[in-house]
C-alpha positions as CSV (number, residue, x, y, z in Angstrom):
1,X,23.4,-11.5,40.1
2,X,25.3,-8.7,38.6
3,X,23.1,-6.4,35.9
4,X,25.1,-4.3,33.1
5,X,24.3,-1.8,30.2
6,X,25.4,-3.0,26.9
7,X,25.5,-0.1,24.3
8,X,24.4,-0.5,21.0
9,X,23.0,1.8,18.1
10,X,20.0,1.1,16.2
11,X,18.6,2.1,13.3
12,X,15.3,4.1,13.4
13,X,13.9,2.7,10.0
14,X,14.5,-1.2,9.9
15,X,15.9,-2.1,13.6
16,X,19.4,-2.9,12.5
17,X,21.9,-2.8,15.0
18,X,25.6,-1.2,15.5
19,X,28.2,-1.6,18.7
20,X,28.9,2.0,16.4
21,X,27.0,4.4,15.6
22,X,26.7,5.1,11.5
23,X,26.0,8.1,9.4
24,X,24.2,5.1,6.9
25,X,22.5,2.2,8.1
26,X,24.2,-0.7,5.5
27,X,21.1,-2.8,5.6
28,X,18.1,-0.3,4.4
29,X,20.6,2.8,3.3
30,X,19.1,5.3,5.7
31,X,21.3,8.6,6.6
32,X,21.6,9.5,10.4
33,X,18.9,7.0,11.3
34,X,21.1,5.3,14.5
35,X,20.7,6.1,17.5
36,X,21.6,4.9,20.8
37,X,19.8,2.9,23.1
38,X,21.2,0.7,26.3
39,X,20.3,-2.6,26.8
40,X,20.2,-4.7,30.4
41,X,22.1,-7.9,30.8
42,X,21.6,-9.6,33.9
43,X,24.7,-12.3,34.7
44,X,23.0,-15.4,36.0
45,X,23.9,-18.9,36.0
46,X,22.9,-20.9,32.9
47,X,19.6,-22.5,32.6
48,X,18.5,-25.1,30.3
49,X,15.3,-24.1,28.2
50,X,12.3,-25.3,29.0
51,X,11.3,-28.6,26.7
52,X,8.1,-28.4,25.0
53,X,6.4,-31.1,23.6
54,X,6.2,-31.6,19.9
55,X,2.8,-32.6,18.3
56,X,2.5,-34.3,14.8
57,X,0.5,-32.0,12.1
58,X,-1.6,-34.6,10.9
59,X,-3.1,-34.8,14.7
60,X,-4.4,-31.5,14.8
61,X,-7.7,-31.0,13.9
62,X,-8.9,-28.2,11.3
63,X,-11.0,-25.7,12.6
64,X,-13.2,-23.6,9.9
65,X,-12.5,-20.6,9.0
66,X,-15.2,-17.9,9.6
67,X,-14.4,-14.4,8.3
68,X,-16.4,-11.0,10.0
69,X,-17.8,-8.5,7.3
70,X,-16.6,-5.2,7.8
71,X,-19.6,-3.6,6.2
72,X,-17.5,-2.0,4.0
73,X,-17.1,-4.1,0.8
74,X,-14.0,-2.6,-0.5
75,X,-12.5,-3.0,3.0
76,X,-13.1,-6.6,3.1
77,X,-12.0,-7.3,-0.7
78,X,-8.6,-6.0,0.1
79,X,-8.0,-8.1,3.5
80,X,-9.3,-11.1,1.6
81,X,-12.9,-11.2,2.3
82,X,-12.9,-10.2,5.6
83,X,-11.5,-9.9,9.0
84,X,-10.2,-13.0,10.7
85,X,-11.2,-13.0,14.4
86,X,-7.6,-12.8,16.6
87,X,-6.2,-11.2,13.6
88,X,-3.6,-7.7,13.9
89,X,-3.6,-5.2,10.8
90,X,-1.7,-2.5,10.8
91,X,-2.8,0.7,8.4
92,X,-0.5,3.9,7.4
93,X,-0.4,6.6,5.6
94,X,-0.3,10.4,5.3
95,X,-1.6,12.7,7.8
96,X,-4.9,13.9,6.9
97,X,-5.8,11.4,5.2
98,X,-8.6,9.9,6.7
99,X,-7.3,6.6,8.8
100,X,-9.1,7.8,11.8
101,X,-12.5,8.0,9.2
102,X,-12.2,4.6,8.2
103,X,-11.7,2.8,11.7
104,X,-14.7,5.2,13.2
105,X,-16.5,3.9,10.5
106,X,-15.1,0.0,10.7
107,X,-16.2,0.9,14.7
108,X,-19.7,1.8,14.2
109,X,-20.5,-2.0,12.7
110,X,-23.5,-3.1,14.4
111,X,-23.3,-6.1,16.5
112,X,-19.6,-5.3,17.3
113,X,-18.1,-3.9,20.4
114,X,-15.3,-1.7,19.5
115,X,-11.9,-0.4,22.1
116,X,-10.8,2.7,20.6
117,X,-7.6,4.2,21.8
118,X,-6.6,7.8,21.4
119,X,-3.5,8.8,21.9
120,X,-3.8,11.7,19.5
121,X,-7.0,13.2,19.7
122,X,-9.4,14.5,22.7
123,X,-12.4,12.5,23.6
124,X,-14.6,15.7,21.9
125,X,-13.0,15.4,18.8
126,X,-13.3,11.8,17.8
127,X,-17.1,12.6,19.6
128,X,-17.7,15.5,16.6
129,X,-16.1,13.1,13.8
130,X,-18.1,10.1,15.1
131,X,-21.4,12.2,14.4
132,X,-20.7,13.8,11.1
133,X,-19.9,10.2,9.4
134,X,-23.1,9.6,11.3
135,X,-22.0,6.0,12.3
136,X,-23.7,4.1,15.8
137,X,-21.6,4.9,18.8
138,X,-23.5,3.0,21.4
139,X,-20.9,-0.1,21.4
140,X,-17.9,2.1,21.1
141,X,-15.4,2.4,24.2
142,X,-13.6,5.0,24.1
143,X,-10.2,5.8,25.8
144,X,-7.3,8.8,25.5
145,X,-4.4,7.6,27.0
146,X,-1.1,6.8,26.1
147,X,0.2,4.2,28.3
148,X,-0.1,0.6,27.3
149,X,-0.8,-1.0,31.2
150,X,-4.1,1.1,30.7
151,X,-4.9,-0.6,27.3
152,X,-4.2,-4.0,28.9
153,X,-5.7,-3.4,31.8
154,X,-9.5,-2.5,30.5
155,X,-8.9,-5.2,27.5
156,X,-8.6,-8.7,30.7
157,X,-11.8,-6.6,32.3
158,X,-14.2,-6.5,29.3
159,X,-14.4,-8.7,26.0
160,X,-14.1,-6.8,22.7
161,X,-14.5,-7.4,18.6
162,X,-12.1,-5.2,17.7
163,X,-9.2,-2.9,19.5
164,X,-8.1,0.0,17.8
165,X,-5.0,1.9,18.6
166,X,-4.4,5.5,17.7
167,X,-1.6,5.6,16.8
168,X,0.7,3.1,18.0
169,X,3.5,5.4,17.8
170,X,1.8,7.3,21.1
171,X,1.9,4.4,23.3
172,X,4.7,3.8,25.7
173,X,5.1,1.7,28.7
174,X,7.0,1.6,31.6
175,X,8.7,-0.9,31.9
176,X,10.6,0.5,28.5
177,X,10.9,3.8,29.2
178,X,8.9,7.1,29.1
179,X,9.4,8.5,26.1
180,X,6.6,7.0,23.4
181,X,7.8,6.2,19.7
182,X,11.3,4.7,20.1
183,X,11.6,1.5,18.8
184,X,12.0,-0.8,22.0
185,X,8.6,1.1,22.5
186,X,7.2,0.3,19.2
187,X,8.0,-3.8,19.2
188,X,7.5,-3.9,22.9
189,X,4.0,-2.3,22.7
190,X,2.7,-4.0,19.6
191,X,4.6,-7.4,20.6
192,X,1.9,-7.1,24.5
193,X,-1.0,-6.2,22.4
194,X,-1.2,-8.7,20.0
195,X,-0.3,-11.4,22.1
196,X,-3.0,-10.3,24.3
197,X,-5.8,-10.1,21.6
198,X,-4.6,-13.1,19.8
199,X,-5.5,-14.9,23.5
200,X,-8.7,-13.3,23.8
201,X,-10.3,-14.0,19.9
202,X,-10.1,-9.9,19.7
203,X,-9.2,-8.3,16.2
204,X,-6.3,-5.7,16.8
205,X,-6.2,-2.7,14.4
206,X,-3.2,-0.4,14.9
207,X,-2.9,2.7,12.9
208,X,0.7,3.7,12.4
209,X,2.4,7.3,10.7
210,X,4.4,6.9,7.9
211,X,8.0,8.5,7.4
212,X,8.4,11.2,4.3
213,X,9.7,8.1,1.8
214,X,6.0,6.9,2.3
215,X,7.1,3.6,4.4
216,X,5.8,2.9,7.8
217,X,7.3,4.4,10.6
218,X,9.6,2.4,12.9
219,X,11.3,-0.8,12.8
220,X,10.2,-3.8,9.8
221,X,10.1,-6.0,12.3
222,X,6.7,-4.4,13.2
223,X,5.5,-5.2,9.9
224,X,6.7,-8.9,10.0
225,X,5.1,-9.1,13.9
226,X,1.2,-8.4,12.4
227,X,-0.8,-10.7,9.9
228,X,-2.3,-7.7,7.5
229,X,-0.2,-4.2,6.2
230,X,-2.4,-1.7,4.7
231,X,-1.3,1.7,3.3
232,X,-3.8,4.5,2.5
233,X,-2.9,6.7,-0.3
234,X,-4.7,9.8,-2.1
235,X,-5.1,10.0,-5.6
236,X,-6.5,12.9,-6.4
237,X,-8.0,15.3,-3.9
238,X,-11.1,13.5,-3.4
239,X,-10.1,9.7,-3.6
240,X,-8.9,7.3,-2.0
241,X,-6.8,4.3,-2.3
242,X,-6.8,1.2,0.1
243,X,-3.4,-1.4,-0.7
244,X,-2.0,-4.3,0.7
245,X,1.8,-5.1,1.3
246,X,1.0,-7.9,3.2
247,X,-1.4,-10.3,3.9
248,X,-1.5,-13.4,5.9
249,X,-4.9,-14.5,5.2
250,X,-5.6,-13.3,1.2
251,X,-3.8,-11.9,-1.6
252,X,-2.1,-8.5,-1.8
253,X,-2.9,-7.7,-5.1
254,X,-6.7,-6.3,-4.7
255,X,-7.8,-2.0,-4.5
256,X,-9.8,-0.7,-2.7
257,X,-11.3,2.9,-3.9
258,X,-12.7,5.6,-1.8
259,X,-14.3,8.7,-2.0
260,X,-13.8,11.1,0.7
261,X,-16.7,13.6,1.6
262,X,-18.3,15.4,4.4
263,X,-20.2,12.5,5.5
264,X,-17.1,9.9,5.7
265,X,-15.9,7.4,3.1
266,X,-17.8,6.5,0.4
267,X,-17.4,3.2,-0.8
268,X,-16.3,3.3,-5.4
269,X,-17.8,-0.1,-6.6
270,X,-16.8,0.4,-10.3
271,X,-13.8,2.1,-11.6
272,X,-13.3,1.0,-14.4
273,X,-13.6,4.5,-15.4
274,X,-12.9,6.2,-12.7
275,X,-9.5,7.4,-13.8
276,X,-10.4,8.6,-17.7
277,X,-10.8,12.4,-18.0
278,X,-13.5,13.9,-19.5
279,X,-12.6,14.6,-23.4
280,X,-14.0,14.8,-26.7
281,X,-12.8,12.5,-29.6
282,X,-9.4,14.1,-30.2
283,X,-6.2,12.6,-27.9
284,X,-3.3,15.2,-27.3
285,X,0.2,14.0,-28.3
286,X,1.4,12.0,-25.5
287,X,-1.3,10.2,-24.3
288,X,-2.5,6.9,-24.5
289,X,-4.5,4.3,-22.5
290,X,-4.0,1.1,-20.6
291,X,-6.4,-1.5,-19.4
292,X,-4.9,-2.6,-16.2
293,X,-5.6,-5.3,-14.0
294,X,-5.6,-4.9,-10.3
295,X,-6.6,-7.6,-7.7
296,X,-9.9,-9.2,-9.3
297,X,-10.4,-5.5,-11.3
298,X,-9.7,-4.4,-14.9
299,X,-9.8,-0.5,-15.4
300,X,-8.6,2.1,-17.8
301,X,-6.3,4.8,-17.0
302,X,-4.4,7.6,-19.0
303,X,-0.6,7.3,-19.6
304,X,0.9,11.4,-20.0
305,X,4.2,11.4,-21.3
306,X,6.6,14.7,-22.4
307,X,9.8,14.8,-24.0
308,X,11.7,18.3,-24.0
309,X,15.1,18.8,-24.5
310,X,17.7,18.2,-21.7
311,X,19.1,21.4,-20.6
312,X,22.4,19.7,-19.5
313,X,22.7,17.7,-22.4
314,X,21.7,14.4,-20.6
315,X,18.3,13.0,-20.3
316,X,16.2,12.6,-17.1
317,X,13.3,11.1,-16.2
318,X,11.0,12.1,-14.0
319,X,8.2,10.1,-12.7
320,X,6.5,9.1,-9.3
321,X,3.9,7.4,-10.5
322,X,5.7,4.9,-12.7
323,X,8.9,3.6,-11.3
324,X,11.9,5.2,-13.4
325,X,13.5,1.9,-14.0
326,X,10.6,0.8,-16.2
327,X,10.7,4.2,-18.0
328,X,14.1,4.3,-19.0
329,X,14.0,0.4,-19.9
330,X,11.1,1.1,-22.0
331,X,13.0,4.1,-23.9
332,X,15.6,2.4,-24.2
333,X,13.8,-0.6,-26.2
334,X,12.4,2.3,-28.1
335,X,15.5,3.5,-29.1
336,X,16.9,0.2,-30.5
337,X,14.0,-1.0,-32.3
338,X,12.7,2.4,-33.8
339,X,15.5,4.6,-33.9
340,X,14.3,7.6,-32.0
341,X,17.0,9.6,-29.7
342,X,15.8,9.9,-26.3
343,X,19.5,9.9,-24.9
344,X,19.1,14.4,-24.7
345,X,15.8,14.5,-23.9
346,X,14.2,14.9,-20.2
347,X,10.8,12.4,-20.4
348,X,7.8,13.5,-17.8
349,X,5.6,10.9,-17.4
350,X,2.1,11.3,-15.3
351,X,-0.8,8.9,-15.2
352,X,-3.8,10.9,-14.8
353,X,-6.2,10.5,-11.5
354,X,-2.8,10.5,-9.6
355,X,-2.6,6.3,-9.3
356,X,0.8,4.5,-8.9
357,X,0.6,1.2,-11.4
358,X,3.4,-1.3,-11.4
359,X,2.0,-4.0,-13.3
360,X,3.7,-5.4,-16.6
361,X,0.6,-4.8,-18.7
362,X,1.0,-0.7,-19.2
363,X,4.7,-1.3,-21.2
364,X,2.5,-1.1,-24.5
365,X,0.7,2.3,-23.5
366,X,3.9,3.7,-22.0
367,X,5.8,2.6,-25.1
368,X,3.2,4.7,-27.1
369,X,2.7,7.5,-24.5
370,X,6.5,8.3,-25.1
371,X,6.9,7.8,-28.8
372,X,3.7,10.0,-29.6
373,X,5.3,12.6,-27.1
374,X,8.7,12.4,-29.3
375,X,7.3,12.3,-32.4
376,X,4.2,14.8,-32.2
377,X,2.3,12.0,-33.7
378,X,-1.2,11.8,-32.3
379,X,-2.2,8.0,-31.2
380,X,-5.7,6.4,-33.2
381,X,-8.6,7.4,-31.3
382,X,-10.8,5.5,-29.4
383,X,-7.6,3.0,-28.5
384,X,-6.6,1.2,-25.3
385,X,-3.3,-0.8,-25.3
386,X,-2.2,-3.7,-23.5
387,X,1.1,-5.7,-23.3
388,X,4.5,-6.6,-22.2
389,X,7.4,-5.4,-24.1
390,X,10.6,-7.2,-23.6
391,X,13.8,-6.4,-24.3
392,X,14.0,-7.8,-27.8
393,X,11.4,-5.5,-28.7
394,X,8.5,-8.2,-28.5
395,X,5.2,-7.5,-27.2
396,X,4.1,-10.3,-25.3
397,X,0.3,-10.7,-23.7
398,X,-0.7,-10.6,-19.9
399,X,-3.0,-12.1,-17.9
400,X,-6.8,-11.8,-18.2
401,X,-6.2,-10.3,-21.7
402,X,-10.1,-10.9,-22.5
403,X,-11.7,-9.0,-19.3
404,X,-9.0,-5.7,-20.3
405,X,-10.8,-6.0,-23.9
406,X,-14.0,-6.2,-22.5
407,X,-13.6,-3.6,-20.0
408,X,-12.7,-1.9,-23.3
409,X,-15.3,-2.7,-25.3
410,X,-17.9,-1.4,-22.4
411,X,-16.7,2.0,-22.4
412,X,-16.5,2.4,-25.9
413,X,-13.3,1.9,-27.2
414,X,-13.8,-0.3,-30.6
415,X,-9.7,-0.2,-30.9
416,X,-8.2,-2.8,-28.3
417,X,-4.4,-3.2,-29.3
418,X,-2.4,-5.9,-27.8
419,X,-1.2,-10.0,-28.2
420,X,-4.2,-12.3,-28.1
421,X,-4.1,-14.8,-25.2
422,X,-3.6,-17.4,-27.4
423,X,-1.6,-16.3,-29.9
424,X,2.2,-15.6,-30.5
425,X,3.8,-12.2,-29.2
426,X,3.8,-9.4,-31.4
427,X,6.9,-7.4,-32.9
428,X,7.1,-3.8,-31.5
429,X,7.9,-2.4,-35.0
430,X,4.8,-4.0,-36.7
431,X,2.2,-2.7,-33.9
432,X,3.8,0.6,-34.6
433,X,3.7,1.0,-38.1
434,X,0.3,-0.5,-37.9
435,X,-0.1,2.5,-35.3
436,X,1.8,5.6,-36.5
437,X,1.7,6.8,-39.8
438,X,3.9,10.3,-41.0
């Protein structure tokens, strides 16, 4: 038997491989994100794989699904409902920005036994955190290490609820190497741990950073290894925001809203107008407001938009809460149908509260955001806007167009403008002229 080192270069961000290195990874377009790692092939004679035995679907018998409750209700309407017992979620986001909170907290349910692993933070400090959220701490285990054969090793000797990992970019083994955060350290790691607490019935959280585009750090193929992605996001200074990229058990379209104060997380049940400022009756040029619809919620948030002159004589657009593409299609529809020049001008566009939005339903307020910002021509009062605008300069309804009115309709805005449900599309110029006048 005859072992060699085959060379190859992988990339830091999604795992693609090289036999050279790269300055860009051609599958994910990252800059200097190869690096080098050797890989062992042993020379042995062939073996045939061993044959498993097939077994027919309709033979299997369905089990019922039983979900745990967090105790948090906006946790457990993001992950579906709640947690599925042999389950692995995986949570990211900035540092600071209270990941560590919400598992403590997840941790202190009672009647749960909870394995959390530092790899970060001293035994005293997750002690001090753990009694000013004021959460129970007498079924938590708590252990600082980094090496995986320690995790492993206390999760065969007792049974757990849950096992929490913190972070998994800390852990490294040794039959990998010793340096912790490499990717052969990352899939190897999390590839043990959930196989391990998939066999045991015990729900695996791992918290994982995140690089400076926002994404999870490491490999994709960590994402596709667990059942549930979560990012954690600030909006604001105070609040919180709980998403799901992925989920194998429930939809990915639901929020859930935080508050973050001395005492921990506090749960937001009803924002529908959480993200309105405070203002008397007169709107400023350049604003307008859009019932969205997130998950199974309808709230109102501001759309800012400003339009200056471009100092190089071509327009930009800058925005990183609505993605630029939409922006610039929207202007661009607004150009056509209206006539306005937006070709020299630089367009700032900001949604107040600090929230990212991406569904189809803002086009309408956006539309008006920007043309009010162009024109210096103040929107109605008392007005929230809903629709799809399409290229032909139709505005066209969106779902659940009767729960955005009467989310409306409850915080005072007589003025609901948008398609009815039921009825044909509008024309962009007639909601305008119906809107605007000089």
């Amino acid at each position: 038997m005859a072992t060699k080192k085959k060379i190859h270069y992988l990339c830091q961000e999604c795992g693609h491989t090289e036999p050279k290195w790269l300055g860009k990874c051609p599958n994910c377009g990252s800059w200097n994100s190869f690096t080098e790692f050797k890989e062992d092939i042993v020379s042995t004679k062939y073996q045939p794989p061993k044959v498993t035995e097939q077994v027919s679907l309709s033979e299997l018998k369905q089990e019922s699904v039983e979900r745990i409750s967090t105790g948090l209700s906006e946790f457990d309407q993001v992950i579906g409902g709640g947690l599925m017992r042999g389950s692995c979620l995986m949570i990211g986001g900035e540092p600071g920005i209270g990941k560590s909170t919400l598992m403590l907290q997840l941790a202190g349910k009672k009647n749960s036994t909870t394995l959390y692993i530092s790899g970060e933070e001293s035994a005293l400090q997750i002690k001090n955190r753990a009694s000013r959220i004021n959460i129970s701490q007498e079924s938590i285990d708590l252990l600082c290490t980094n090496h995986l054969e320690d995790v492993l090793s206390l999760i065969n000797k007792k049974t757990y609820d849950f096992v929490m990992i913190d972070s998994i970019q800390t852990l490294y083994s040794s039959e990998v190497g010793p340096n912790p955060g490499t990717v052969q350290q990352l899939k190897y790691c999390a590839f043990e741990l959930i196989q391990r607490c998939k066999a045991k019935g015990i729900t695996l959280f791992l918290i994982a950073h995140i690089t400076k585009g926002g994404a999870i750090a490491g490999p994709k193929t960590l994402e596709h290894m667990v059942d549930t992605v979560l990012y954690f996001e600030t909006s604001g200074s105070e609040l919180r925001i709980l998403r799901s990229t992925k989920n194998r058990f429930g939809s990915v379209d639901e929020l859930g809203i935080f508050s973050m104060e001395q005492s921990g997380l506090k749960e937001i049940g009803n924002p529908e107008s959480l993200f309105l400022p405070q203002r008397e009756d007169i709107m400023p040029t350049g604003v307008s407001i859009s019932a969205v619809y997130e998950g199974s919620r309808v709230f109102l948030v501001e759309i800012q938009a400003l339009t200056v002159s471009a100092k190089g004589g071509l327009g930009r657009v800058y925005s990183d809460k609505i993605e630029q593409a939409r922006i610039n299609r929207i202007a661009a529809v607004l150009e056509k149908q209206l006539g306005i020049n937006l070709n020299d001008q630089d367009i700032y566009v900001n949604v107040a509260g600090g929230i990212k939005l991406g569904e189809t339903g803002i086009d309408l307020a956006l539309a008006i955001a920007i043309y009010s910002a162009k024109t210096n021509i103040t929107p109605p009062v008392n007005s929230v806007f809903a629709g799809e605008i399409s290229l032909s300069g139709e505005v066209r309804p969106v779902s659940h167009m009767d729960r955005r009115k009467k989310a409306a309709e409850n915080l005072g805005f007589n003025n609901f403008v948008g398609p009815d449900q039921n009825t044909k599309s509008l024309t962009l110029v007639d909601v305008f002229k119906k809107l605007f006048t000089k």
